[in-house]
SEDO-348859 format. One record per residue: residue number from 1; residue in three letters; x, z, y of N, C-alpha, C in turn. Coordinates in nm, 3 decimals, decimal comma, padded with zeros to 5 digits. Layout:
<recs>
REC|NUM|ALA|X|Z|Y|X|Z|Y|X|Z|Y;
...
</recs>
This chain:
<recs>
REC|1|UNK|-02,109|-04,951|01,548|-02,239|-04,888|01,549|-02,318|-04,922|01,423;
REC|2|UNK|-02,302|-05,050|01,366|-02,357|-05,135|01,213|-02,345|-04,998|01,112;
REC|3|UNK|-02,185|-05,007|01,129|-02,124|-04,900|01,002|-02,214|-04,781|00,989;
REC|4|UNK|-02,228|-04,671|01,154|-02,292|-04,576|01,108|-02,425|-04,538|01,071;
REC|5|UNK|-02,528|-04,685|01,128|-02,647|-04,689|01,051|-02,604|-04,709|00,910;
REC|6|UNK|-02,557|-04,848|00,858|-02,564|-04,829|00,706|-02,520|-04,722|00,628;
REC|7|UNK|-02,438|-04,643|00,697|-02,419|-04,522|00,591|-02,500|-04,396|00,588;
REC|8|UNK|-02,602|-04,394|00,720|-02,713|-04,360|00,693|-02,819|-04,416|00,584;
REC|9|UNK|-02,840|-04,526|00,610|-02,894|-04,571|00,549|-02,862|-04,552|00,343;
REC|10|UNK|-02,765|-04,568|00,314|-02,695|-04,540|00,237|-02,726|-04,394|00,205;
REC|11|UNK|-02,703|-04,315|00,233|-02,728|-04,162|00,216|-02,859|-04,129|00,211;
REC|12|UNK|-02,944|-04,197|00,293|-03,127|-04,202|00,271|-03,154|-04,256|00,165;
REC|13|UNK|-03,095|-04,353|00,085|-03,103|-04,398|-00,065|-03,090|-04,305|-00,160;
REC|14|UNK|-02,992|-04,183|-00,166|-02,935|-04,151|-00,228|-03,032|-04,028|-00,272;
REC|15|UNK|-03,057|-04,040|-00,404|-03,210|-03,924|-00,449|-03,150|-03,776|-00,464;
REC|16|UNK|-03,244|-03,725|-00,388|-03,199|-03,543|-00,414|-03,064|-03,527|-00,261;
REC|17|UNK|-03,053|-03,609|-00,202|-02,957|-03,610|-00,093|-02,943|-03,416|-00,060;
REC|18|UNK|-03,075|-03,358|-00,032|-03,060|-03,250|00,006|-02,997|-03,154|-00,082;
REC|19|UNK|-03,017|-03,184|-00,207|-02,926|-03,080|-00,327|-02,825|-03,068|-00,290;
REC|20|UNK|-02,767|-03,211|-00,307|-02,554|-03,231|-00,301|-02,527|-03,164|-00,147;
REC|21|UNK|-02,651|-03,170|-00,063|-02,573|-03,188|00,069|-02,560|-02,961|00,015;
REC|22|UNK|-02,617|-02,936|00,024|-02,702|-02,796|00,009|-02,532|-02,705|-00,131;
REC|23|UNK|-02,548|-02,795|-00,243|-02,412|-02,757|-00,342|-02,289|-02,764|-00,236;
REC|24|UNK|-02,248|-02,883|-00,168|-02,090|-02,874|-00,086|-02,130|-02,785|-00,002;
REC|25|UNK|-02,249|-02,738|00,129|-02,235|-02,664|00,176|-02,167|-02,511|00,133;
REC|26|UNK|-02,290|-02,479|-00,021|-02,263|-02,389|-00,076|-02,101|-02,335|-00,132;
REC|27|UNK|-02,055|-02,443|-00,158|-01,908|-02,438|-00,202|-01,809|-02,398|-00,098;
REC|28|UNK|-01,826|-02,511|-00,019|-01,766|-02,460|00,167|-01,749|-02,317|00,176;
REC|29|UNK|-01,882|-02,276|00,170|-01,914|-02,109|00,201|-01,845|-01,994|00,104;
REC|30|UNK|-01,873|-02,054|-00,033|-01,774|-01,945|-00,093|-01,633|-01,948|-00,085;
REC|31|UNK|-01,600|-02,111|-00,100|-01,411|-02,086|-00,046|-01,390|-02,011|00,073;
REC|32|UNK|-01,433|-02,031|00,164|-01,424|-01,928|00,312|-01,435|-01,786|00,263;
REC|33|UNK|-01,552|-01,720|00,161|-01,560|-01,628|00,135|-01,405|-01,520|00,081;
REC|34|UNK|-01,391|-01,633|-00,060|-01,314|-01,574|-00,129|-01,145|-01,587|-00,060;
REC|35|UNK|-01,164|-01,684|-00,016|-01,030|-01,687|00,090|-01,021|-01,565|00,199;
REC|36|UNK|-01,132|-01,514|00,258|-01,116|-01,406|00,330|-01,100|-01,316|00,267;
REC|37|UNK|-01,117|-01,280|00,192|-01,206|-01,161|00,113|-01,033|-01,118|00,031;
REC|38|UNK|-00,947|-01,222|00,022|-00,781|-01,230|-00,025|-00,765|-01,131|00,053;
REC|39|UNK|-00,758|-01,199|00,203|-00,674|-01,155|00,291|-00,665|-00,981|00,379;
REC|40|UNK|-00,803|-00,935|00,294|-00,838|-00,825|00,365|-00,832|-00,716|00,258;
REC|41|UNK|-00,745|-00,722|00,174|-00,762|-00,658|00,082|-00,679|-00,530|00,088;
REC|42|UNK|-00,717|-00,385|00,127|-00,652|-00,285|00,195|-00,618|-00,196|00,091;
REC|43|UNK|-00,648|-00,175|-00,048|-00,638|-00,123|-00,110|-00,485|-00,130|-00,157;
REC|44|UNK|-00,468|-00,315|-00,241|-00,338|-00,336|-00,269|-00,259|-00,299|-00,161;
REC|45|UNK|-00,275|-00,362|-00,046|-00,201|-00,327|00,051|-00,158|-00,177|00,052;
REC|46|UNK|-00,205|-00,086|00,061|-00,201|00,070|00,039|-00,106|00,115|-00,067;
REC|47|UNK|-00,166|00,061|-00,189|-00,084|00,013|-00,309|00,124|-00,033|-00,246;
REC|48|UNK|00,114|-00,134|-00,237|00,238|-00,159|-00,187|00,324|-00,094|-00,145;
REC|49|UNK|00,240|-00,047|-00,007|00,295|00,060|00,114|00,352|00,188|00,041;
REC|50|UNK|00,274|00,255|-00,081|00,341|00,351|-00,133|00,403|00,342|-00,264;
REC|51|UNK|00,435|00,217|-00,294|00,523|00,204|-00,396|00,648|00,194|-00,348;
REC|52|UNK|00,639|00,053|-00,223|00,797|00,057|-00,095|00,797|00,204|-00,088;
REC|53|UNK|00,763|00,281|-00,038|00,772|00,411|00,008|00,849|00,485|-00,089;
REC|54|UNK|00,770|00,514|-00,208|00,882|00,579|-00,332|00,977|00,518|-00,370;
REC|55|UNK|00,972|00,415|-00,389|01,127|00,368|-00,385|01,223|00,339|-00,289;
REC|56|UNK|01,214|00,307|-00,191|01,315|00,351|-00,094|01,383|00,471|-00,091;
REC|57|UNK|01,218|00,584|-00,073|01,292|00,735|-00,088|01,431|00,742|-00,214;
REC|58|UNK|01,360|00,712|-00,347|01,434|00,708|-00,424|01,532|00,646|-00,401;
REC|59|UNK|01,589|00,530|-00,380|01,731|00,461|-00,354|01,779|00,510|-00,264;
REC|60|UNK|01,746|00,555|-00,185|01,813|00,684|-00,055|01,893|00,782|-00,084;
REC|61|UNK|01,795|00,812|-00,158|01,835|01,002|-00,200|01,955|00,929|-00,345;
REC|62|UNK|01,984|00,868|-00,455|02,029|00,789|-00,540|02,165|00,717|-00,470;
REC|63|UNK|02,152|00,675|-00,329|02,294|00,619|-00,243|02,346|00,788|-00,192;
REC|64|UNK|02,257|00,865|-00,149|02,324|00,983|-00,063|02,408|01,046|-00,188;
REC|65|UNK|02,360|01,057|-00,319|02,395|01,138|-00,440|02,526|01,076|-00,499;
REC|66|UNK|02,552|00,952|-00,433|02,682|00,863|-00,512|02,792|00,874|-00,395;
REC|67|UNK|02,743|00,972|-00,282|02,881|00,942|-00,217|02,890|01,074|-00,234;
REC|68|UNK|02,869|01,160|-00,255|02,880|01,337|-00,295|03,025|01,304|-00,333;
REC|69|UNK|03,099|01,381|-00,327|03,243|01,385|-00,417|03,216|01,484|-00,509;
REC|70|UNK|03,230|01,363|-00,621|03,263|01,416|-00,774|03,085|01,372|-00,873;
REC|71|UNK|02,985|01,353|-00,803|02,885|01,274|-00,882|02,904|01,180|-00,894;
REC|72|UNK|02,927|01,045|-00,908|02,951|00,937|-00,954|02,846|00,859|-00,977;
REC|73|UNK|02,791|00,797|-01,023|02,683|00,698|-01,067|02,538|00,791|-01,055;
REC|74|UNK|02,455|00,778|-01,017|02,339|00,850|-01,038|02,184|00,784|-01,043;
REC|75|UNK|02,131|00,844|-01,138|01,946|00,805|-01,143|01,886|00,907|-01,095;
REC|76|UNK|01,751|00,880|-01,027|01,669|00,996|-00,966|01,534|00,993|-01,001;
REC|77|UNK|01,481|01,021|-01,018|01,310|01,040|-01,061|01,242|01,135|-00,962;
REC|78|UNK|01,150|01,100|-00,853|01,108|01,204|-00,796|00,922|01,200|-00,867;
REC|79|UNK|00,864|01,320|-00,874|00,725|01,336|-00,887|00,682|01,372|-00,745;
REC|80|UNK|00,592|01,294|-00,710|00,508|01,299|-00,567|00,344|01,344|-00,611;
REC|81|UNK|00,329|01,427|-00,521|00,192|01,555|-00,517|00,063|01,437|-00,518;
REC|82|UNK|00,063|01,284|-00,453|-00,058|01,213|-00,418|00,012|01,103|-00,351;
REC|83|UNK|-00,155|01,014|-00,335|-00,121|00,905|-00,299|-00,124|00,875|-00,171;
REC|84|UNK|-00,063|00,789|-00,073|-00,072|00,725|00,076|-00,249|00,785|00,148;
REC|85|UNK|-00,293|00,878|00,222|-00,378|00,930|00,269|-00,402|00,806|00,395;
REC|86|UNK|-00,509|00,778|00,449|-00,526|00,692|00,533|-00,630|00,765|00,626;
REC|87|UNK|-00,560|00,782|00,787|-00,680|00,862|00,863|-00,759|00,780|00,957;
REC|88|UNK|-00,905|00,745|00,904|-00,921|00,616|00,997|-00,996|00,664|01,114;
REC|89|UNK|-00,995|00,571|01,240|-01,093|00,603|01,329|-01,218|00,644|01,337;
REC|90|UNK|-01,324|00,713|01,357|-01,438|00,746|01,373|-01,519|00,756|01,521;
REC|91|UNK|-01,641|00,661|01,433|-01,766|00,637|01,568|-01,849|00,811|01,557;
REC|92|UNK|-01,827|00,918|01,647|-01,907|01,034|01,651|-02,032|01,017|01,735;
REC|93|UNK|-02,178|01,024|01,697|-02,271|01,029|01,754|-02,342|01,157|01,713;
REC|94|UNK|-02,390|01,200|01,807|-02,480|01,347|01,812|-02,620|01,351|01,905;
REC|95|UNK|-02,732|01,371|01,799|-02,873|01,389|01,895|-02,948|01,542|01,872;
REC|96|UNK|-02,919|01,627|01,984|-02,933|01,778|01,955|-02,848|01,836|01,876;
REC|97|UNK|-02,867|01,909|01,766|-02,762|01,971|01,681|-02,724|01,875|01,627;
REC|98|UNK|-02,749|01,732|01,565|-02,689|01,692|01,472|-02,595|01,600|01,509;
REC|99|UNK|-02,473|01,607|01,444|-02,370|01,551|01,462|-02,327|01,440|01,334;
REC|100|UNK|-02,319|01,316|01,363|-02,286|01,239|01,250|-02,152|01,169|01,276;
REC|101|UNK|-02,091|01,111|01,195|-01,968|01,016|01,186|-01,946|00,907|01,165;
REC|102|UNK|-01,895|00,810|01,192|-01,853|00,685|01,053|-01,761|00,642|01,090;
REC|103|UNK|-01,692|00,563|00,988|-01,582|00,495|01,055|-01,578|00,383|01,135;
REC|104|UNK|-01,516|00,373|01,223|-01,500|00,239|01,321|-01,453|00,123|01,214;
REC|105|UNK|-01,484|00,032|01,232|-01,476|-00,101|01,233|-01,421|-00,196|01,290;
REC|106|UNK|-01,314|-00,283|01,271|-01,252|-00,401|01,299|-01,292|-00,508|01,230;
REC|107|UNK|-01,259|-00,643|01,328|-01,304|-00,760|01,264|-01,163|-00,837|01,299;
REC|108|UNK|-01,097|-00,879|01,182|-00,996|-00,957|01,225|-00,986|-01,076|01,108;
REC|109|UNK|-00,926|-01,214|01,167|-00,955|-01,319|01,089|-01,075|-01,331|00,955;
REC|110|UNK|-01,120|-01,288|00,994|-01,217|-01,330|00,921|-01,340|-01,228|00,837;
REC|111|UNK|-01,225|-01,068|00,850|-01,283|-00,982|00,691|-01,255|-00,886|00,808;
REC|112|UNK|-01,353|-00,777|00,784|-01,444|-00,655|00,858|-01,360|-00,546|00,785;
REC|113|UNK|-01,322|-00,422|00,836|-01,225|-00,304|00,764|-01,240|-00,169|00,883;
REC|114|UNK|-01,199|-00,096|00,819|-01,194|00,009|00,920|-01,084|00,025|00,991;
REC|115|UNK|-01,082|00,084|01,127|-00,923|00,091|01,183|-00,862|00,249|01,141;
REC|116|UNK|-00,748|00,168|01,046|-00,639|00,314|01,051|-00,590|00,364|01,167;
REC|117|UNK|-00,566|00,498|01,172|-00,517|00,527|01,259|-00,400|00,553|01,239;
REC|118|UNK|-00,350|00,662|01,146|-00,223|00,644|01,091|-00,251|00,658|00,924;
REC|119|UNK|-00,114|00,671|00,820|-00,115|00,679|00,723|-00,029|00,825|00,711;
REC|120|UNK|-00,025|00,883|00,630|-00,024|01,008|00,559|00,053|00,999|00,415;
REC|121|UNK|00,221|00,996|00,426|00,258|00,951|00,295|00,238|01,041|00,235;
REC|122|UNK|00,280|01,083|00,087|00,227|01,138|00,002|00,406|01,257|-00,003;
REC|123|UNK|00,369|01,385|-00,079|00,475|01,485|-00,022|00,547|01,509|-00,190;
REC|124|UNK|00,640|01,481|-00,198|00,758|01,557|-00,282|00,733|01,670|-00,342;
REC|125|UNK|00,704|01,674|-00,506|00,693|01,796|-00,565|00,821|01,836|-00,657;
REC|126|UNK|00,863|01,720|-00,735|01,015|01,761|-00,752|01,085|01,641|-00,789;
REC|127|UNK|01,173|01,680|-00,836|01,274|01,574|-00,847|01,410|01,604|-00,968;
REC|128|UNK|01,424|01,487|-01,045|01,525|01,504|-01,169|01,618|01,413|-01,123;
REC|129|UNK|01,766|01,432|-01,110|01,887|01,361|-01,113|01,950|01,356|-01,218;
REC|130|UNK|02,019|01,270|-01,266|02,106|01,273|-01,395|02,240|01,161|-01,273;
REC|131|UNK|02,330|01,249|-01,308|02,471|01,193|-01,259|02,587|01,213|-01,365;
REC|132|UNK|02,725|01,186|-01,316|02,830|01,164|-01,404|02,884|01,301|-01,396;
REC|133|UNK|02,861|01,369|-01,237|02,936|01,499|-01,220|02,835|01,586|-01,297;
REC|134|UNK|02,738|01,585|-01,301|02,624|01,682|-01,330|02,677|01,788|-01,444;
REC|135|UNK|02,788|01,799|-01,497|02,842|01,892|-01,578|02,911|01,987|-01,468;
REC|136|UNK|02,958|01,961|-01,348|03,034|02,050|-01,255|02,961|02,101|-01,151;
REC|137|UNK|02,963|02,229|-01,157|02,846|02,361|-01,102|02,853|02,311|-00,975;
REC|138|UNK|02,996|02,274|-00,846|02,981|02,313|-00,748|02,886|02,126|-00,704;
REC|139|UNK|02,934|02,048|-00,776|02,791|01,891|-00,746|02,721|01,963|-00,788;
REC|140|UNK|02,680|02,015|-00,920|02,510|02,046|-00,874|02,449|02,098|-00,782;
REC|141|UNK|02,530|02,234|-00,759|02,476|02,296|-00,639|02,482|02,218|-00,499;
REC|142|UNK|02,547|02,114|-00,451|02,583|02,044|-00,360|02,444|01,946|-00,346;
REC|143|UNK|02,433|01,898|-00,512|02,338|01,808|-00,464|02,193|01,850|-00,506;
REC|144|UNK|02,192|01,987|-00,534|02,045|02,015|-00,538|02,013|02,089|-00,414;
REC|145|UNK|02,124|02,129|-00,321|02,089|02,161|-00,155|02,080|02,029|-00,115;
REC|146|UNK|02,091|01,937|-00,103|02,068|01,835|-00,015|01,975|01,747|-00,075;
REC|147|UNK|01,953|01,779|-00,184|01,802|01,684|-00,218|01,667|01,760|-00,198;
REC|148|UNK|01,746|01,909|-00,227|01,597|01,997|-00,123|01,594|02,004|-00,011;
REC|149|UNK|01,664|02,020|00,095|01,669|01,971|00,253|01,546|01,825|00,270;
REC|150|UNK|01,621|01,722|00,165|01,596|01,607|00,255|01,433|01,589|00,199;
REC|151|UNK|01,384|01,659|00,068|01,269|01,671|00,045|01,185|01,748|00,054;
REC|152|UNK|01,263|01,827|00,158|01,157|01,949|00,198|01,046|02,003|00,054;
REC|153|UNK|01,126|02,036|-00,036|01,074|02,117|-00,156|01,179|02,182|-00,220;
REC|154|UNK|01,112|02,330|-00,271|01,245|02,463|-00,318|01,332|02,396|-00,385;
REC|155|UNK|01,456|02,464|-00,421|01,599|02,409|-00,503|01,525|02,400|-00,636;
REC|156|UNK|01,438|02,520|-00,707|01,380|02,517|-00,817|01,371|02,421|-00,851;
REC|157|UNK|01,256|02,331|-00,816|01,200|02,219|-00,821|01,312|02,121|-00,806;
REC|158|UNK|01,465|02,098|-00,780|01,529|01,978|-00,847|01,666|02,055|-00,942;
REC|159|UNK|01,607|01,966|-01,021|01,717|01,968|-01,117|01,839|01,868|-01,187;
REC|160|UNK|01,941|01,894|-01,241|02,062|01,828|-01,229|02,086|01,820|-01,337;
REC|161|UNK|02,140|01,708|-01,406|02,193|01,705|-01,584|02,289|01,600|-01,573;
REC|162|UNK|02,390|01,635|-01,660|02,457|01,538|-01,660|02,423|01,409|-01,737;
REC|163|UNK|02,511|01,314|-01,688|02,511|01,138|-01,746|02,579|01,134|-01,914;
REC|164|UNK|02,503|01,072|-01,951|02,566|01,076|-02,118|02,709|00,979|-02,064;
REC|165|UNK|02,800|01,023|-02,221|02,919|00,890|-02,186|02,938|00,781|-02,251;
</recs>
């Protein structure tokens, strides 16, 4: 019981006590801040989500194009129309005619966001292959039907060249 008076006591000595105490609080508060403020960060996240996204597509369509008989090795380049669309929840309130919106709100560990509802990837405008067969008419035609199928965009829009040697 000695100990925790004198270190009162001790701390009542100590001039400006309320500054230091008032600076660590302050510090406390922004690490919590900026530590949350990491973790809620939806943008990169978004970011991510549609970079995994194009590239997968791409290594997909790049594995489907190497088992074709007679393409051989292949690179793919697709151009995509936009970015990851995000459809979030909405609070609808209406008094007489007027009708307003906003988005709903979540609170999780720590940092406040809106709730997605779903995401909206971004759609296939065309696409360039370069393969080994790409000099032989019936792979191109083979694999510019099945890269328009699987991208649901016209044959126009992909095109085929061959691989230098």
């Amino acid at each position: 019981m000695n100990k925790g008076i004198k270190l009162i006591e001790k701390l009542k000595s100590i001039k400006h006590i309320e500054i230091i105490i008032a600076v660590i609080a302050l510090a406390i508060m922004l690490g919590i801040y900026f530590y949350s403020s990491d973790k809620g960060k939806n943008d990169s996240d978004s970011t991510e989500n549609l970079n995994d996204y194009c590239t997968e597509m791409q290594r997909d369509i790049e594995q489907l194009i190497t088992s074709i008989k007679g393409a051989g090795d292949a690179k793919v380049v697709i151009s995509w129309e936009s970015s990851i669309e995000s459809v979030l929840a909405q609070n609808v309130t209406s008094s007489g005619e007027n009708v307003s919106s906003y988005p709903q709100l979540s609170t999780s560990s720590g940092s406040t966001g809106p709730i997605v509802v779903k995401q909206n990837y971004p759609k296939a405008i065309s696409a360039v292959i370069v393969c080994q067969g790409g000099e032989n008419v019936s792979v191109k035609i083979s694999i510019i039907m099945a890269v328009s199928k699987l991208l649901n965009i016209p044959a126009d829009n992909v095109l085929v060249y061959a691989m230098k040697k």
